[in-house]
C-alpha positions in Angstrom: 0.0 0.0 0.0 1.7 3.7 -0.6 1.9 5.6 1.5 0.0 9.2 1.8 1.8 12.1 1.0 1.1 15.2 3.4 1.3 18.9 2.4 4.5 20.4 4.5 3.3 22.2 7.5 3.8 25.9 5.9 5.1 29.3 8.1 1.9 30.6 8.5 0.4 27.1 9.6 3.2 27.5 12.5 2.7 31.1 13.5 -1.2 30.5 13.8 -1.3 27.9 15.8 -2.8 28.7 18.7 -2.4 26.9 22.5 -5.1 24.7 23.6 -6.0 23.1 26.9 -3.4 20.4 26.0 -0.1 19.8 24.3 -1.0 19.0 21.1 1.7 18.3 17.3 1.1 19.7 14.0 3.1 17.2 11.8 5.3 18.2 9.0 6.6 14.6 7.4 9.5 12.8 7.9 9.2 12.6 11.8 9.1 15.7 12.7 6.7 17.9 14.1 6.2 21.0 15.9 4.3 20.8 19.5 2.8 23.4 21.0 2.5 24.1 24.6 -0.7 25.1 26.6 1.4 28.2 28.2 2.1 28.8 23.8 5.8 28.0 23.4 6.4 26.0 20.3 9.0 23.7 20.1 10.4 21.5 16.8 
């Protein structure tokens, strides 16, 4: 089965993301992801 090709997360994807209730990961392919914290610091 192939697999599924993802968009890339983009800049603005990051800069919007806002901090929720929980830590929560917007993937970006290949293993790695950017997590964002409830206090809003986002780390890679």
């Amino acid at each position: 089965m192939p697999r599924q090709i993802k968009k890339p997360l983009t800049h603005f994807a990051c800069k919007a993301a806002q901090p929720k209730a929980a830590i929560y990961r917007l993937y970006a392919g290949n293993g790695l992801y950017l997590e964002i914290k409830p206090h809003g610091s986002k780390l890679w």
